[in-house]
Structures are given as C-alpha cells and as structure tokens.
C-alpha positions as MATLAB code, in Angstrom:
seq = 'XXXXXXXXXXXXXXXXXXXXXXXXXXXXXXXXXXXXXXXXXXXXXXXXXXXXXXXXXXXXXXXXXXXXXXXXXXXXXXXXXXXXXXXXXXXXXXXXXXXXXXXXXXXXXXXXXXXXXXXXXXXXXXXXXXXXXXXXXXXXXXXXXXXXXXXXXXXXXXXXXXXXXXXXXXXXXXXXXXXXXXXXXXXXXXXXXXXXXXXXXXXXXXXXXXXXX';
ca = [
       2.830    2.822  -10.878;
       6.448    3.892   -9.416;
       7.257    2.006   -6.541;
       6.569    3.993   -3.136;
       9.855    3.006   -1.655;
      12.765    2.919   -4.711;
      10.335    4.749   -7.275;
      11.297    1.757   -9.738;
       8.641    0.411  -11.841;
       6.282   -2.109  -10.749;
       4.436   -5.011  -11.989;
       0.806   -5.790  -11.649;
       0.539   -8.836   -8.289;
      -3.416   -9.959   -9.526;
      -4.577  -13.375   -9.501;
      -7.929  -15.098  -11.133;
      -9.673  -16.045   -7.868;
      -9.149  -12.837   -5.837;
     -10.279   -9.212   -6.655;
      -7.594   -7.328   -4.983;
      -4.842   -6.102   -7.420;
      -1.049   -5.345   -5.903;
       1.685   -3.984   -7.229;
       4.997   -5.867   -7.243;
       8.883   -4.024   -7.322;
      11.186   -6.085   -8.357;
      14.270   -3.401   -7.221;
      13.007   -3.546   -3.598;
      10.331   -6.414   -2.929;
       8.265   -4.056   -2.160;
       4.319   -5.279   -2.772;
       1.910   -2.921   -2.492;
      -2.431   -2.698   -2.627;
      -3.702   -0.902   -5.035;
      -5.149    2.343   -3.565;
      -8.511    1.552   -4.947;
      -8.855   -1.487   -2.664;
      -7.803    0.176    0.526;
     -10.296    0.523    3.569;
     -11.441    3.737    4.655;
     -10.289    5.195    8.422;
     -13.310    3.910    9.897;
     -13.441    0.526    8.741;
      -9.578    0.443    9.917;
     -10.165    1.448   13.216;
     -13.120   -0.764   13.586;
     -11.008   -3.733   12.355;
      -8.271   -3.046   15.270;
     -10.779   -2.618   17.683;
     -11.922   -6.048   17.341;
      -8.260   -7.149   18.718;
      -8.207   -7.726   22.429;
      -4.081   -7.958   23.690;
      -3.812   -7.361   26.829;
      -0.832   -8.418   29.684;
      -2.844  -11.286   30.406;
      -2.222  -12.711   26.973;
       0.791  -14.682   27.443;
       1.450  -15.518   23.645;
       1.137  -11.946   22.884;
       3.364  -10.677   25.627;
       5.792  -13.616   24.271;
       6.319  -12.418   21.563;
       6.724   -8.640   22.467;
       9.468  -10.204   24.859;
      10.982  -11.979   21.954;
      11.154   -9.005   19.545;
      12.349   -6.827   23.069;
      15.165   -9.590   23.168;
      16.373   -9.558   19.282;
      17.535   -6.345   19.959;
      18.589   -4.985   23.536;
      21.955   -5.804   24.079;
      22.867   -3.243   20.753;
      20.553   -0.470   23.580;
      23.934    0.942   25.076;
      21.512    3.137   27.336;
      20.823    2.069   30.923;
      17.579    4.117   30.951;
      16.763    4.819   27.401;
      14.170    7.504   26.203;
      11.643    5.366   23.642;
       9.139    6.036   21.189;
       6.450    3.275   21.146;
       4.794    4.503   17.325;
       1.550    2.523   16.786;
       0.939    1.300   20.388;
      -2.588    0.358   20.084;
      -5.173    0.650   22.896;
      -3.210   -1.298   25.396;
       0.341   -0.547   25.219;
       1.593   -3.589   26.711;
       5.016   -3.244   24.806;
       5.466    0.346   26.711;
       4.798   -1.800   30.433;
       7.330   -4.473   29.126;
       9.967   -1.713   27.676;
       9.409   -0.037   31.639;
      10.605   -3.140   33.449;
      13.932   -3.104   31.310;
      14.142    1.082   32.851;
      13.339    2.404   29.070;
      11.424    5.750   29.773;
       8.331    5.359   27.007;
       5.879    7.807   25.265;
       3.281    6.417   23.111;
       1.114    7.341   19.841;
      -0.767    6.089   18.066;
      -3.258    7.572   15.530;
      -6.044    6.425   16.874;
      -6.042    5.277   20.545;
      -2.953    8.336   21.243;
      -2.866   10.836   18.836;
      -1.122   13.290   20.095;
       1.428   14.778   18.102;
       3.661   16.297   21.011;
       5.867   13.233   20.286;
       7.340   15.216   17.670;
       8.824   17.465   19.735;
      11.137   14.870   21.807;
      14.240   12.779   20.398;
      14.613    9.154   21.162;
      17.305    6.757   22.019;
      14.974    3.981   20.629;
      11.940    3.889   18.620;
       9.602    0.981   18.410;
       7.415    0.361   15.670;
       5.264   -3.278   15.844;
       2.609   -4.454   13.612;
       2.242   -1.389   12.023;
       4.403   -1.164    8.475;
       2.059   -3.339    6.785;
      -0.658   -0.896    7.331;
       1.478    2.325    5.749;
       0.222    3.893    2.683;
       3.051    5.828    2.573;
       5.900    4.160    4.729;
       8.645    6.250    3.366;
       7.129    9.297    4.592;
       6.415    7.519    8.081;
      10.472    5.788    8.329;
      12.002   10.129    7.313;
       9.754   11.185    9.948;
      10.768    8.896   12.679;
      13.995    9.256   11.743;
      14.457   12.529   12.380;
      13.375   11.859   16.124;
      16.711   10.060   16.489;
      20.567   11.559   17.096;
      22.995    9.405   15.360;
      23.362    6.314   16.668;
      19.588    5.958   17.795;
      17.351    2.698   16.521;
      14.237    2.139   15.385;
      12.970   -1.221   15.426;
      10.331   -2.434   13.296;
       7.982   -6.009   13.283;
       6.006   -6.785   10.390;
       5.928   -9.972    8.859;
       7.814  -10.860    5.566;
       6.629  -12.306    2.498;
       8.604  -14.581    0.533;
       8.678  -13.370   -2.330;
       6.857  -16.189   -3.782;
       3.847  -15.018   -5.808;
       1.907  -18.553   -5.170;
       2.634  -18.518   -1.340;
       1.668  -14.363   -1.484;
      -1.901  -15.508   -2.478;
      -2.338  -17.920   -0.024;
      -0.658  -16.027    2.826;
      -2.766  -15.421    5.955;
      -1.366  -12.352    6.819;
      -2.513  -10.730    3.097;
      -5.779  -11.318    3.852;
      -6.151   -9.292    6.615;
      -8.431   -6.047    5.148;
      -6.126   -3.004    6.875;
      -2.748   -5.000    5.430;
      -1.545   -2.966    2.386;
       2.274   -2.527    2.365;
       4.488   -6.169    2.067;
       7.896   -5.996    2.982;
      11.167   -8.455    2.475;
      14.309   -7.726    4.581;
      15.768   -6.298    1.352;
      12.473   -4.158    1.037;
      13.312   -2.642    4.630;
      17.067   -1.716    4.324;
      16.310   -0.363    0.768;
      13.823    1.930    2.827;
      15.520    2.716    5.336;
      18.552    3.988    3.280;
      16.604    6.699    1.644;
      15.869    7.944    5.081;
      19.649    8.131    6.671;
      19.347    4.498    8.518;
      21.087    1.208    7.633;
      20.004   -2.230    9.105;
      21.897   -3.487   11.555;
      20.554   -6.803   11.537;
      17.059   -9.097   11.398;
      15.691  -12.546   12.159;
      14.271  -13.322    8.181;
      10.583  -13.735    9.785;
       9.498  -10.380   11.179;
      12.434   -8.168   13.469;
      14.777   -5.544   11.774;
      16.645   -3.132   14.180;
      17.895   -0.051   11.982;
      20.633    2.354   13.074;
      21.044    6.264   11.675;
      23.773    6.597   10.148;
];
C-alpha cells in the first residue's frame, strides 16, 4: 500500500507471534494497521467507554497540565477561542483550558458530535489521545486546519514509537485494539506540511505544537 501520509511505499510491519499486520513508511515513520484488522465503531466506542478520567484523577489531570504547559507561552492570546477535537465524555482538558481564560468548544464523535464546530475559527486547537486512532489522519490535520487564521496552533498528544521494529512489538501502547495510526516526530511535521502547518516544536515522547503557515 501507499503510505496515507507521504503516499511513499510501504513495507509489510508483521511478526511470527502476533496476527496483526502493519504497514511501515520508511519516508515518514508512519506505521499503520492494516484495514482488515481494524475494530468496528461499536467495539471502539465500547472500548473508550470503559475509561473513567475524570477531575478527580490527579495523574490524568497531570498530565493534561503538563501538555497545557509545553505549549502556552507561544498562546499570544489573553482569552483565546479553542477547539478541544476528541474531548471524550468528560472534557476535563476544556475545565483546565477555562482556568487559563481560553474560551472552549468541544467534539467529539461520539460523546459531542456536533458538527457546528465547523463553522467557527480557532486561535488554538487541541487534539489529545486521538491521532493514533485516525484512519485517515491527513484528512482529519486539512480539516482542522482550515479552522485556523495564520498564525493559529493545533496541538496534538499521541505517543511516539521508536522506530524500533523489536520495541514496536512489545510496545504497550500497540496493543491497545482502537490504536491504528503510529507516529514519530518526523511522521507529524511530514503531515502537517501537506496541510499548510509546520512544527514549531515537541518534547520526543508525545507533545507537538504546529503553527499554519
């Protein structure tokens, strides 16, 4: 297959013990699941709602503050207009963006799916935990993008692999069933170049703020 991100050609990611089969770019880093493997919507949904974050969970509001912190300073906007995409059914980020005066809209396809967010533009656009669960993340990074003047962000979480196809196998975060899109810093700001953005920085782990151009 053609990559979904650089439309280079992949390699086949399959190992002996495992029946999943990925597909590997070596342009981008891009790692992908094989279609044929994916979960239907239902089985998605009914794997998020077996997650329970809440504002009471202090490691999980830890490290919405952290990924809040990577960031802010490059938010010139005293009361900037946000898009939290992929909230979830508690949108703790959007209660944690509201104490720093960000004015937030959520959606999320499941738990807030209402479109109208398309009709708004954004100073800021939040994305967490939800790259790695893109079919079709190009699509999803041009759309988003368009919600932004120049000069807007859009900051993404999702972990990176290492590009290590030993470690890949054995990775935790692989294994969860709703996973299907692997990303490397490199894999990002390729991505985000064929939608008008360029990364303005990440942490190597799991942040990367983008800027359109």
């Amino acid at each position: 297959m053609t990559c979904k991100i650089c439309f280079y050609h992949t390699k086949i990611y399959q190992h002996t013990q495992f029946p999943h089969r990925y597909h590997y770019c070596p342009e981008c880093e891009g790692i992908f699941l094989e279609e044929s493997f994916c979960v239907d919507e239902h089985r998605e949904k009914k794997q998020y709602d077996q997650h329970h974050n809440c504002l009471e969970n202090e490691g999980y509001v830890q490290m919405f503050e952290d990924f809040l912190d990577f960031f802010w300073e490059d938010i010139t906007c005293k009361e900037p207009k946000v898009l939290d995409f992929g909230s979830g059914p508690t949108p703790v980020l959007k209660s944690l963006l509201q104490k720093r005066n960000a004015h937030v809209i959520c959606y999320d396809k499941f738990y807030h799916p209402d479109d109208a967010f398309k009709l708004h533009h954004y100073d800021l656009i939040t994305s967490t935990e939800v790259f790695e669960h893109l079919n079709n993340p190009l699509q999803t990074l041009t759309l988003l993008a368009t919600l932004l003047p120049s000069g807007g962000y859009i900051a993404l979480m999702t972990l990176f692999h290492d590009n290590s196809f030993d470690n890949f196998w054995k990775w935790w975060y692989r294994r969860d069933p709703t996973h299907i899109t692997f990303y490397t810093p490199k894999t990002i700001e390729v991505l985000a170049h064929q939608c008008g953005l360029e990364s303005v920085k990440h942490d190597g782990k799991r942040v990367v703020l983008l800027k359109k151009r």
